[in-house]
N, C-alpha and C positions, 0 to 999 in steps of 0.2 A: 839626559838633557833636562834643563831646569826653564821652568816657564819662560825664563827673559831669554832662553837660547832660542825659542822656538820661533821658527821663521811665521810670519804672518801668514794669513789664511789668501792664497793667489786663485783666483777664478779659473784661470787659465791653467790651472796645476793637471798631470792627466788624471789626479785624484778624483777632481770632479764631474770630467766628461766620463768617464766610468759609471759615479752615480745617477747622472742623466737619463741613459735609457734601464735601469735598475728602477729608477723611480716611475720613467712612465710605464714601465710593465708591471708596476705592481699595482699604479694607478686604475690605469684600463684592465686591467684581472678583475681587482674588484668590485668595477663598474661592471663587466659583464658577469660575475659571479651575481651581483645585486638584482641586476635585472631577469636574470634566469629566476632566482628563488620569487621576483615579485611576479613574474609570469606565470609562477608556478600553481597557483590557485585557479588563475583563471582557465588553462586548459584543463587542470583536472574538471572543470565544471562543462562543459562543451563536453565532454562523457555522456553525461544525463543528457543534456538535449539530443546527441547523435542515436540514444540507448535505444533498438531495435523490439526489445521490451515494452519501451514506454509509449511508442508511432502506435501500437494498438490497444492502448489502455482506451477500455470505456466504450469500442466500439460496439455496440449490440451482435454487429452480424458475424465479428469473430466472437463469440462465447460460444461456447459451442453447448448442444444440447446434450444432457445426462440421462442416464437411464435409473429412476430414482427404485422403482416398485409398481407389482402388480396392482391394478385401478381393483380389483377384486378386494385386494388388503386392506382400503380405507373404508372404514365406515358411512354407510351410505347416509346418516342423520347428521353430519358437519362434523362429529367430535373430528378434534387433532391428534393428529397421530405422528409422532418424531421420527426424521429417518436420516440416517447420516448419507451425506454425500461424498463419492469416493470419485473424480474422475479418472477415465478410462486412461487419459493420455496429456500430461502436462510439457509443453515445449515454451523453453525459455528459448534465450539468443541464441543456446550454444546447446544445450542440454534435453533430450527426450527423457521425461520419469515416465513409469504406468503405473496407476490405481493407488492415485495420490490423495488420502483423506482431506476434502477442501473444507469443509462447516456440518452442519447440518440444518434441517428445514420441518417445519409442522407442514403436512398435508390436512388437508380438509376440501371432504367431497359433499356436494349434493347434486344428484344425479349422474351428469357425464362431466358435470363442469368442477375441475379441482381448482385450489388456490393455495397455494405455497409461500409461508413467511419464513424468512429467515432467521436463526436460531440469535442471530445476534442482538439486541436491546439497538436502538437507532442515539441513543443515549450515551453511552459509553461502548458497547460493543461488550458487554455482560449476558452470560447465556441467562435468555428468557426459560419461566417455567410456564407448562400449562397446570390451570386448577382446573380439577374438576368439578367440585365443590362447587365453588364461586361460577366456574364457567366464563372461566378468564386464561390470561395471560397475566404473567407476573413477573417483574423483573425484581429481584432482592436485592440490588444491589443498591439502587435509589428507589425503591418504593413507585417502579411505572407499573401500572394498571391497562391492558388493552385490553378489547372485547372481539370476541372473534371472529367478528369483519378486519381487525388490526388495529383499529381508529384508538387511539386514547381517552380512556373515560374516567381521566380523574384531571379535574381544573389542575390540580396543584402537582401533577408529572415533571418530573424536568427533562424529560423526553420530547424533543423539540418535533418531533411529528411522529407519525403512527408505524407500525411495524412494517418490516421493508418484504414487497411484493415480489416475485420474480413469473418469468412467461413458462407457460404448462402447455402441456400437450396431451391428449392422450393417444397412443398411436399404437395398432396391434395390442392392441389389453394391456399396456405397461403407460406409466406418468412419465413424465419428460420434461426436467425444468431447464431453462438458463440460471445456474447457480452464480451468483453475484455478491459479493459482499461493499459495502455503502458505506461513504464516508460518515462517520459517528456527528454527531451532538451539534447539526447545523436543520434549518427547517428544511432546503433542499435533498431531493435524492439523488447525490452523486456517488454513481458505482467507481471502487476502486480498480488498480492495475491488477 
């Protein structure tokens, strides 16, 4: 059949009530395919907020307390003394570990009373050194300086406040901290998840 045979294109032909509902199911597919994938970000995000994980991030009274070293081990004139901390018993949402290496911490006693800083720099979260020498704290990686009260003792630190404290105990001849690790390189101390 040669173009000028071919019958004109009729509305009514059953050719194109065929195409009709062919068109609008491929119409409305794609519109609901569309909308699933633009839904799709936002419920994977409702995750995080529902995360049974995160309801106790930061509370103090779930931390639980560690069993770090005998109060006998630290020297009774202030020096620091580094001890790695291991907790007993980590539970996520779903999952029980035990004697999970969480950081580590300087001890320093004078008398009954210890104080415990965290190994982490409040700057970047670079392990801090003690000097002896100096009678410092010293972070290498940007040149912080802290004295060992914690406090920063150089104007020009880029260490936005002083080395991060945690709560001690001493109880039955053994230290006892809430181990915490702190949001890096803000003036605030906010403990992480």
């Amino acid at each position: 059949m040669t173009e000028e045979n071919k019958a004109p294109f009729d509305s009514s032909s059953d050719n194109y009530s065929e195409e009709g509902p062919r068109r609008k199911f491929i119409v409305v597919s794609t519109l609901a395919v569309s909308a699933v994938c633009g839904v799709f970000p936002f419920a994977a995000g409702i995750t995080t907020l529902l995360d049974p994980v995160k309801k106790s991030a930061g509370n103090k009274e779930k931390v639980p307390w560690t069993k770090v070293a005998p109060l006998v081990n630290l020297s009774e004139d202030g020096k620091p003394a580094k001890y790695e901390i291991i907790l007993e018993k980590v539970k996520d949402a779903w999952t029980t570990y035990k004697n999970v290496p969480a950081g580590a911490v300087y001890l320093s006693r004078k008398g009954e009373e210890v104080t415990a800083f965290n190994l982490k720099c409040p700057h970047l979260g670079c392990a801090v050194d003690y000097r002896s020498k100096s009678d410092d704290y010293f972070c290498p990686c940007h040149n912080s300086t802290f004295g060992l009260d914690g406090s920063v003792t150089d104007a020009n630190s880029p260490s936005p406040r002083g080395l991060d404290t945690m709560d001690t105990k001493v109880e039955d001849g053994f230290v006892w901290i809430r181990f915490q690790h702190f949001r890096p390189n803000i003036v605030e101390k906010i403990p992480l998840a």
